[in-house]
N, C-alpha and C positions, 0 to 999 in steps of 0.2 A: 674769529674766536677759536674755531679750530687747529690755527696754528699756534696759538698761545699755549691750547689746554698740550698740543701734544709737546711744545718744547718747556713744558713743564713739566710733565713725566719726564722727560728724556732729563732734567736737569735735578728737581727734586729728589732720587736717591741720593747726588752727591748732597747736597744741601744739609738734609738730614743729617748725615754722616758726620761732617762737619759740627756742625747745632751740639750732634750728641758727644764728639771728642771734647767740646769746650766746654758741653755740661761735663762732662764726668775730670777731667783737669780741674775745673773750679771746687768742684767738691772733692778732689783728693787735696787739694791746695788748701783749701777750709779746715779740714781735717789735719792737716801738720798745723797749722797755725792752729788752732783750738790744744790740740797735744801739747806745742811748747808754749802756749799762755796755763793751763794748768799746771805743767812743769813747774814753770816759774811760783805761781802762783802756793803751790805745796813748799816750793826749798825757800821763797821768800818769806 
């Protein structure tokens, strides 16, 4: 158990790091799609 918990610190910040670039990519990705559906949405 001890070898888990430490090679889970040891790997867990990269982990994270990862998690949080694809959350925050997803919601800038969200966000231009929501922009150019209201675009549309006003010139249609």
């Amino acid at each position: 158990m001890i070898k888990l918990k430490r090679l889970l610190a040891g790997i867990w910040p990269t982990v994270y790091r990862v998690i949080n670039t694809i959350y925050y990519n997803f919601i800038s990705i969200i966000k231009k799609f929501l922009g150019l559906a209201i675009k549309q949405i006003k010139n249609g």
